[in-house]
Structure formats: C-alpha cells, structure tokens
N, C-alpha and C positions, 0 to 999 in steps of 0.2 A: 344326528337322527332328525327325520323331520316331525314336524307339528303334527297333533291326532287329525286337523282337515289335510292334510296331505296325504293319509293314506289310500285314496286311490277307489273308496266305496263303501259302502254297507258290508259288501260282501267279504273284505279281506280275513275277516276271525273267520267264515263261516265254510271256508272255502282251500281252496290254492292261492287265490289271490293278495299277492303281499307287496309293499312299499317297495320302490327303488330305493338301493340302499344308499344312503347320505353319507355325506361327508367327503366322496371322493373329488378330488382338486381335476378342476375343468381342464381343456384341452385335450390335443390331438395322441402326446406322449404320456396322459395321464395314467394309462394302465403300467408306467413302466415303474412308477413308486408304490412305497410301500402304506401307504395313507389310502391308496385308489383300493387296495382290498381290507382294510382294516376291519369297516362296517359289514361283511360278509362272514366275519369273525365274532363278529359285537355279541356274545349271547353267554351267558353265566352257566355254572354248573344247575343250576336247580334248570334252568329254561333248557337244557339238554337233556336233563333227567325228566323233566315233564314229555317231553319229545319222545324219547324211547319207550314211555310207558304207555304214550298213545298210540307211537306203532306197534306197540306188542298187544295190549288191551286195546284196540281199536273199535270194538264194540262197545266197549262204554265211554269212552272218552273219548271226544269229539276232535281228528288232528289240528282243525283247521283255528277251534279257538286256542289251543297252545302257539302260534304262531304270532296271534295279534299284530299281523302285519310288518312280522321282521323275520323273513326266512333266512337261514343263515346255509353258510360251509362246511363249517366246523364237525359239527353232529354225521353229516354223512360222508364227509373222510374219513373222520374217525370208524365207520361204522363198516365203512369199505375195506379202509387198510385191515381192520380187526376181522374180517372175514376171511380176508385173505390168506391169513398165519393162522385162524381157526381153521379152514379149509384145507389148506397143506400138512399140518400138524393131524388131524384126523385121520385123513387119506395117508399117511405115514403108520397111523396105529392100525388099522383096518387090514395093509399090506402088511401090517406084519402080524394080526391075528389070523390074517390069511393065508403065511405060509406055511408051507409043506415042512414037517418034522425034520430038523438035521439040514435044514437049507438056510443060509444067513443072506437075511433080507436085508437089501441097500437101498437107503431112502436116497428117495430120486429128485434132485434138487430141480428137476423141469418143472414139477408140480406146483413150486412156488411160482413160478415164471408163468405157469399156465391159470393158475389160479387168479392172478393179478391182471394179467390183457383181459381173461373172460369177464372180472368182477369190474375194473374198471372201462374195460369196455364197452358191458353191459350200461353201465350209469350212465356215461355220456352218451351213448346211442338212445337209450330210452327217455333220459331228460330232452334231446334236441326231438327227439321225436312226439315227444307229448308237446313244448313246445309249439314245434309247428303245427301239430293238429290242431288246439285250441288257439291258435292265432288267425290262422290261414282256412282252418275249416270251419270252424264254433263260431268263429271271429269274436271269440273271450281273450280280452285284453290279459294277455301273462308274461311275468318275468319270467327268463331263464332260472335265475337261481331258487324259483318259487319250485318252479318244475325238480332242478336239481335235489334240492331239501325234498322233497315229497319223495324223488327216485333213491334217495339214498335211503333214508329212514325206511324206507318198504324195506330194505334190507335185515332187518330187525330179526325177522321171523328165520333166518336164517343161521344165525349166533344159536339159536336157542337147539335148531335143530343141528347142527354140528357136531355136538358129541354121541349123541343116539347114530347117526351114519359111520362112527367108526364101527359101531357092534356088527354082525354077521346077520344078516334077513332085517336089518333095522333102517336100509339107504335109499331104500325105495319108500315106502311110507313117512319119512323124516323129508327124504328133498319131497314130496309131493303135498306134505301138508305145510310147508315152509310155504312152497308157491301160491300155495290157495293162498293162505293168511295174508300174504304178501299182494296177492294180486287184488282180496277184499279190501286189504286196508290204503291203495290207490283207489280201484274205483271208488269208495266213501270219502277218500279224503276230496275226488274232484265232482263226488255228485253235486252238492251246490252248485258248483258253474256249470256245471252240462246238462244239469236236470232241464230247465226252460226250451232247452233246444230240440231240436228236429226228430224223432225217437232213431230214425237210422242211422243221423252222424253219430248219434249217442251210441248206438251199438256197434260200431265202426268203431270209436273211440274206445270203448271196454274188451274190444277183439283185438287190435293193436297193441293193448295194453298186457291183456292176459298171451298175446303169441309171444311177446319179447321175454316175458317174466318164463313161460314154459320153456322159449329155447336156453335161460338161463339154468334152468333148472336140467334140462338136459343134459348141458355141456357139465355141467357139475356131476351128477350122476355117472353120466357115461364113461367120461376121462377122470376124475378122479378118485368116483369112488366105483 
C-alpha cells in the first residue's frame, strides 16, 4: 500500500477518486501473477460492510469517505455474483407463483445464463463507460477500478429488491425503485469530481449514467421477471 502523500489529492475520501493500487510487481508479464491483483482484494470484512451500508443508505453516509483512497474488487464481485443467483432464484419463484393450476413449472436454467451476461455485462460496460467519460470528457484523473468499486456497489439496491419482485404486481415497482436508488447513489458518489465542471458535461454524464442503469433495469424486468 502506498504512503497517505501518494494518494493522488484532497479529493480521494471525498469522491470516486482512489490510489493505484500497490504492491503489483512491475513489468510487461506482471498481470499474469497472482501478487499483480492481490491489492484489488486488500479490504477486511468491516471496510466491505461499511461499503454496503453506504450503497444502500447513501443519503446519509457519504460513499466516497468509506473508500479512503483504496477502491477494491472484492465487494463488487461479491455483490454481482450474489445478484446473480438472487435474480435467478426469484424469477424461478415468480414463475412458479405464476402458473396456471395443474400445470408443472420447469425452472429454466437460461435464466441463470441470462441473468449473469446481463449483470456482468452491465458492470463492465458502465465501469469502462464512466471511466472514459471522466477521463476523456471531465478530464478528471480516474482509475478504472475506482469506477469498477463504485459500478458494483450501486448494485446494492438490487439484493434488497429481489425478493419483493418474486410476489405478483411487486416487479415493477421493486426494479424501478432499485434503479433510482442505484442511479442516486452513483451520481452522489461522483458529485465531487464532476460538480466544478461544465453544467452540460455534467448532465451528459448523469444521462449516461441513469440510461445504462435503466436498460439494466429493463432487461431484468422484461426477460426475467
């Protein structure tokens, strides 16, 4: 890990902005050991537990000081893969509070398969996408994995609505107030670094932000439940 002057500014508790993560052995082959991701992993139970409770309570707890300039992997794997067998597993109850009396429902193992390209799709498309907006348009200095940690953990508000969208009249209102929470709790996590900026890239940036989050929200709705 590096020294507290090496994190990169004022801004990194306050914001997205978080340290390159240390310790990975230099050179060309470095991503190919297991040392080069360890620090992407560095983060204890309580600093994931604090992480979850500021995506989910995002109004009162501020995401960007739980970071303290060491965004991690870990928390939004974890937070993916658990959406993933959340999402399938419901969409399996739903279909079978759904059917018709005297008709024997077969859980449909695509859902798993569908659930998984959408959820991790989603992540990596909206981390390289935020990403490049705030590098190449804001020209706010960001790691990817700042981006990543912030795309996953919006995930948050999704666990929580997952078992209300197996009930009947409950999956429309469950994915639609998942998306909002999810979509407020990126724009606050990157007001700091975008606030200063141009009000159109700014609004640019919150429109890219909330279209990706709603076509997730979509695809979830429409094919699984």
């Amino acid at each position: 890990m590096r020294d507290e002057d090496d994190h990169g500014g004022p801004d990194d508790e306050d914001g997205l902005l978080g340290q390159n993560a240390g310790g990975a052995a230099p050179g060309y082959c470095a991503c190919l050991s297991v040392a080069y991701y360890r620090p992407y992993f560095d983060v204890d139970t309580d600093e994931v537990a604090a992480r979850l409770r500021a995506a989910l309570f995002f109004c009162n707890e501020p995401f960007g000081a739980t970071l303290r300039g060491k965004p991690d992997a870990y928390g939004p794997w974890w937070v993916a893969t658990t959406l993933v067998f959340a999402v399938a597993v419901t969409s399996h109850v739903r279909g079978l509070l759904g059917a018709e009396a005297g008709v024997i429902y077969e859980f449909d193992f695509s859902a798993v398969t569908f659930a998984a390209a959408t959820i991790y799709g989603y992540v990596a498309l909206a981390a390289a996408t935020n990403w490049a907006f705030l590098n190449y348009s804001l020209k706010v200095h960001q790691r990817p994995l700042a981006c990543l940690c912030v795309v996953g953990y919006s995930l948050v508000p999704y666990l929580a609505a997952a078992p209300a969208c197996a009930l009947p009249y409950l999956a429309w209102p469950a994915v639609l107030a998942a998306c909002a929470a999810q979509s407020l709790f990126a724009l606050k996590a990157a007001r700091p670094a975008v606030e200063p900026h141009p009000r159109e890239k700014v609004l640019a940036f919150a429109g890219a932000t909330c279209a990706l989050n709603a076509g997730l929200a979509f695809l979830l709705k429409v094919y699984l439940y």
